[in-house]
BAVEXVEX-764456 format. One line per 3 residues: number of its first residue (from 1); their letters; for each residue x, y, z of C-alpha. Coordinates in nm, 3 decimals. Each point is the difference from the previous one (the first is absolute). Example, Ala and Ser with C-alpha at 12.3 -4.5 7.8 and 13.67 -1.06 7.14 Angstrom:
2
1> AS> 1.230:-0.450:0.780; 0.137:0.344:-0.066
***
This chain:
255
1> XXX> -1.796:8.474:-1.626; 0.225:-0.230:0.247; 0.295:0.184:0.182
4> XXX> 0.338:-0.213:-0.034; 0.205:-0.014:0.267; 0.311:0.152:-0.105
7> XXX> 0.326:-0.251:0.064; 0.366:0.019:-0.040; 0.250:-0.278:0.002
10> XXX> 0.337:0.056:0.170; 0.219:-0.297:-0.127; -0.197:-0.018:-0.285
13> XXX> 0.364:-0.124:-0.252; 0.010:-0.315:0.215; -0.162:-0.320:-0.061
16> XXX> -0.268:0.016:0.271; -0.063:0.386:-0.072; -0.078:-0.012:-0.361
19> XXX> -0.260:-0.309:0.058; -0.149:0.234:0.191; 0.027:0.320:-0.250
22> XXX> -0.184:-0.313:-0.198; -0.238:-0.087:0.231; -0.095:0.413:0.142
25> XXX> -0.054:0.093:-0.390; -0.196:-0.281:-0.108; -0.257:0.102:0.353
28> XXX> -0.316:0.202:-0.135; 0.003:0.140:0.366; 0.326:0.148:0.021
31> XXX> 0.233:0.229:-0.182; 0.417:-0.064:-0.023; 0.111:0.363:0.030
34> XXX> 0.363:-0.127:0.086; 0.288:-0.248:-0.055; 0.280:0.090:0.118
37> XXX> 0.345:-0.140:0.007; 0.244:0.004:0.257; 0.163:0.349:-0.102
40> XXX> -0.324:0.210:-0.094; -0.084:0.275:0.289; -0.299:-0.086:0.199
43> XXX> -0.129:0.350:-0.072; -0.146:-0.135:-0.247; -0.229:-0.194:0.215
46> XXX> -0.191:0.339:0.098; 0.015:0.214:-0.335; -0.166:-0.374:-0.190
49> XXX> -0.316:0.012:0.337; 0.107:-0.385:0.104; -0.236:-0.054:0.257
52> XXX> 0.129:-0.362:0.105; 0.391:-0.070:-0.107; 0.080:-0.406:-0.001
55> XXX> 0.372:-0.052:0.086; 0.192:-0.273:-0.164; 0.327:0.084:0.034
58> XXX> 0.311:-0.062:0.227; 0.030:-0.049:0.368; 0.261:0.292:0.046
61> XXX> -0.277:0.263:-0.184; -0.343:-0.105:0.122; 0.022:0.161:0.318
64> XXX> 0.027:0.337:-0.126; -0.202:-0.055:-0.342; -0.274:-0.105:0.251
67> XXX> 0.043:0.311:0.207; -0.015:0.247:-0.218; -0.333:-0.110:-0.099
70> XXX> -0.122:-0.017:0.310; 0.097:0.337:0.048; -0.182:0.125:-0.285
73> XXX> -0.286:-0.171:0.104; 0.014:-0.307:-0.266; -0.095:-0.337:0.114
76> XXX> 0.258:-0.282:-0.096; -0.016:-0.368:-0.050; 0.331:-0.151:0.016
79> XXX> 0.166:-0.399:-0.118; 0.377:0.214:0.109; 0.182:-0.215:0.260
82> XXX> 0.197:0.143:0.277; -0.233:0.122:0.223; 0.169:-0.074:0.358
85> XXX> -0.154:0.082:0.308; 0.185:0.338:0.068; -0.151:0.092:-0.382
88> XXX> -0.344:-0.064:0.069; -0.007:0.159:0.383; 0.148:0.318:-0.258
91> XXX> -0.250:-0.008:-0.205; -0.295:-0.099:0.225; 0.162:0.355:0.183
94> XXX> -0.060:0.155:-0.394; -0.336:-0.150:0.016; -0.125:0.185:0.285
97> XXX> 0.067:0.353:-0.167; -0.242:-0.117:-0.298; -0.288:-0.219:0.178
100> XXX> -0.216:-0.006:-0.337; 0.311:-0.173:-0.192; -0.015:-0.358:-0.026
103> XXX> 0.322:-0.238:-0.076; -0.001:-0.348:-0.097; 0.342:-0.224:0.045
106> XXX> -0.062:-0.333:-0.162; 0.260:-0.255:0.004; -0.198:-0.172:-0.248
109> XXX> -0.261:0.097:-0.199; -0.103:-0.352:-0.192; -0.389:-0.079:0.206
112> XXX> 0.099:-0.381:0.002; 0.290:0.094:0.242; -0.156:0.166:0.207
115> XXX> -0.265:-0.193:0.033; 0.279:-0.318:0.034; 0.128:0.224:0.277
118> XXX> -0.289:0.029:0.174; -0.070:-0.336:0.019; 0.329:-0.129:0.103
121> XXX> -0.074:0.263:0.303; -0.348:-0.183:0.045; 0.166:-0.366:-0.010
124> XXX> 0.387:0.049:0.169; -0.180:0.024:0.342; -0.102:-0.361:-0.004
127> XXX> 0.279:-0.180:-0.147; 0.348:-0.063:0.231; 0.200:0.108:-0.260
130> XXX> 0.028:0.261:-0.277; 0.280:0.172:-0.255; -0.025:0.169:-0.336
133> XXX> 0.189:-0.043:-0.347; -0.054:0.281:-0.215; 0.204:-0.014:-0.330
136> XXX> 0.076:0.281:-0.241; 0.188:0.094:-0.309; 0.353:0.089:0.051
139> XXX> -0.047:0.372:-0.095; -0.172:0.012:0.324; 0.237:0.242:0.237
142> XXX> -0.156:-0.115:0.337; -0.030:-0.309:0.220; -0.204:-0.059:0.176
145> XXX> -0.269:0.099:-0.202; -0.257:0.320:0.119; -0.279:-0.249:-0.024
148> XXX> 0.187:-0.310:0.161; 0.097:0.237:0.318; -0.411:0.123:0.008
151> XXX> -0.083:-0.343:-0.028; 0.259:-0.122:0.323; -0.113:0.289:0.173
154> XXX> -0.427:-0.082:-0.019; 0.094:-0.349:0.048; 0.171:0.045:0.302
157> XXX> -0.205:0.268:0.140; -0.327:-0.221:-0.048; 0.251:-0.299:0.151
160> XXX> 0.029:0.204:0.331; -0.345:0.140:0.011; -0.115:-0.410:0.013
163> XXX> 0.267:-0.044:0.242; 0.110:-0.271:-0.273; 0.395:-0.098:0.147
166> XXX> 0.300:0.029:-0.180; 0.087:-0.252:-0.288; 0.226:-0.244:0.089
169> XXX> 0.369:-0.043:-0.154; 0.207:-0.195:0.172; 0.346:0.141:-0.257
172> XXX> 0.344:0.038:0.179; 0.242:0.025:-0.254; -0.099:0.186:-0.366
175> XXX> 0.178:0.186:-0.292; -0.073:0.372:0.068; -0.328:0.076:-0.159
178> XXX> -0.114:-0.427:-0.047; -0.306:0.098:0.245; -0.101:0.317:-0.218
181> XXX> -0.044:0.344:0.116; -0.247:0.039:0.307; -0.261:0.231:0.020
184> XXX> -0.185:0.015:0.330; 0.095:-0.352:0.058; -0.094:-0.141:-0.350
187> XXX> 0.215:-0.111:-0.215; 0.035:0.147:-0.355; 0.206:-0.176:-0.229
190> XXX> 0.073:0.235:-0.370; 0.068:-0.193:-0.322; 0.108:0.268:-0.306
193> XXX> -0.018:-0.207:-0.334; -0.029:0.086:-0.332; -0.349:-0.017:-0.166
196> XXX> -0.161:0.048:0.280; -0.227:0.290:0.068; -0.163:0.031:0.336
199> XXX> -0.096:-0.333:0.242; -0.054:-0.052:0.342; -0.078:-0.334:0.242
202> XXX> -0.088:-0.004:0.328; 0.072:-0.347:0.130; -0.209:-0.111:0.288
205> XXX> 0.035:-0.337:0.202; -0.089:-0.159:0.299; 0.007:-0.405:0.093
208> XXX> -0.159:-0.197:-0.270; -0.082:0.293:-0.260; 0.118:0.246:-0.191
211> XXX> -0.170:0.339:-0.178; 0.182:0.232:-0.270; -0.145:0.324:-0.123
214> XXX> 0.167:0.053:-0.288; -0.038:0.339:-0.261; 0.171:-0.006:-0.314
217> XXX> -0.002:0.326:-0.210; 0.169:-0.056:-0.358; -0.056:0.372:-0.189
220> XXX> 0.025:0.344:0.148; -0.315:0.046:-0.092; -0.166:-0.222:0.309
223> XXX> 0.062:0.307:0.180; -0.199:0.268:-0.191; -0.363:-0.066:0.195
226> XXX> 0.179:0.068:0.328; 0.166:0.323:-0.131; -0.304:0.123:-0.126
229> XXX> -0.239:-0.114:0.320; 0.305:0.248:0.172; -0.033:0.293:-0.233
232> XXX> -0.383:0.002:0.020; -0.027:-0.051:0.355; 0.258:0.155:0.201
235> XXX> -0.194:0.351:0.033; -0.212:-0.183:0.211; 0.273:-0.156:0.254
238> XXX> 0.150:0.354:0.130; 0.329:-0.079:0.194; 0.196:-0.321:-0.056
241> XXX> -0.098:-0.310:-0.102; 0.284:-0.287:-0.045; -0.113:-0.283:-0.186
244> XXX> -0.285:-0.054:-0.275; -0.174:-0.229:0.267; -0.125:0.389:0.157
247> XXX> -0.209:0.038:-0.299; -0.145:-0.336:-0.012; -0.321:-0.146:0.175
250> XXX> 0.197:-0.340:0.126; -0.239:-0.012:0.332; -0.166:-0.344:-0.143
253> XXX> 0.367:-0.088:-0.041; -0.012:-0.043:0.466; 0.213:0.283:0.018
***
């Protein structure tokens, strides 16, 4: 008979959390032994044997939601923004204790945007130019988006790496915030709109031409295969691993 991995859902009230209460019941591999809400004790995460514990809920809790499971020894696949440097140097420090735990912070677990990610990475190091629109529902309580800053950052890094120069913007006088946010030098520009879901574009240009790598997600549920590629493979990535990309074979991608 097949072992299922045992999983618990922290978050599991809010819109992304139950989709993936959906999504961990409906898997003939695994076994929901969990949902908590925001005020339920995450005792319960040891007396119901959650071996992997995917956190969905709020910036201001994931940090210690995701350390007490590491310090039980659960592995944990995360979608929770928040996670500034200072919090992941902590808990790459909790890491260390427990080298056979594994823990997965995805800003975005929809395969398409990674993949877009990636190869907006691949492509910003031969263009002159580059910035990113990503555009969410209003609900959304951050901006720049998790997967908007990832994407600035690889883009930049592979940018520098080529020895690609800086865009060029030739703007003296704006309205605070015209240019966008920058991250690493990118621009990031955040539209919040009602009925949207989740959309990003990376705009790349140089003289003549012009590429955009554009990922649309329109239901929650575009995110499920990433959440459960996380569950069922973070016990084999001990330590940290930020970004889905970590757990993906995107070598015939160039990178």
């Amino acid at each position: 008979m097949t072992e299922h991995l045992p999983v618990a859902v922290l978050g599991a009230r809010g819109r992304m959390g139950a989709e993936a209460v959906r999504a961990v019941e409906a898997a003939p591999d695994l076994a929901l032994v969990a949902a908590l809400g925001s005020s339920d004790p995450l005792d319960s995460l040891v007396s119901a044997g959650a071996r992997v514990v995917v956190d969905l809920t709020v910036p201001d809790a994931t940090y210690d939601n995701v350390a007490f499971a590491v310090e039980h020894g659960m592995h944990a696949v995360v979608g929770t923004t928040g996670w500034s440097a200072d919090r992941l140097d902590r808990l790459g420090s909790l890491l260390a204790a427990s080298p056979a735990t594994g823990v997965l912070i995805a800003p975005n677990f929809a395969l398409g945007s990674v993949l877009a990610t990636a190869f907006a990475a691949t492509a910003a190091r031969y263009f002159e130019s580059v910035e990113i629109v990503e555009l969410h529902h209003p609900d959304k309580v951050d901006a720049p988006s998790g997967t908007a800053v990832r994407t600035a950052q690889l883009v930049a890094a592979a940018r520098a790496s080529a020895g690609t120069p800086d865009a060029p913007d030739a703007t003296r006088d704006a309205l605070d915030g015209a240019r966008g946010a920058t991250v690493d030098g990118v621009p990031v520009h955040s539209v919040r709109l009602r009925g949207l879901t989740a959309h990003q574009e990376v705009l790349l240009g140089s003289p003549g031409e012009q590429l955009t790598i554009r990922h649309d997600s329109y239901d929650r549920a575009s995110f499920m295969p990433g959440v459960l590629l996380g569950i069922r493979s973070v016990a084999d990535h001990p330590g940290l691993t930020v970004g889905l990309d970590g757990y993906l074979d995107l070598q015939a991608g160039g990178r």
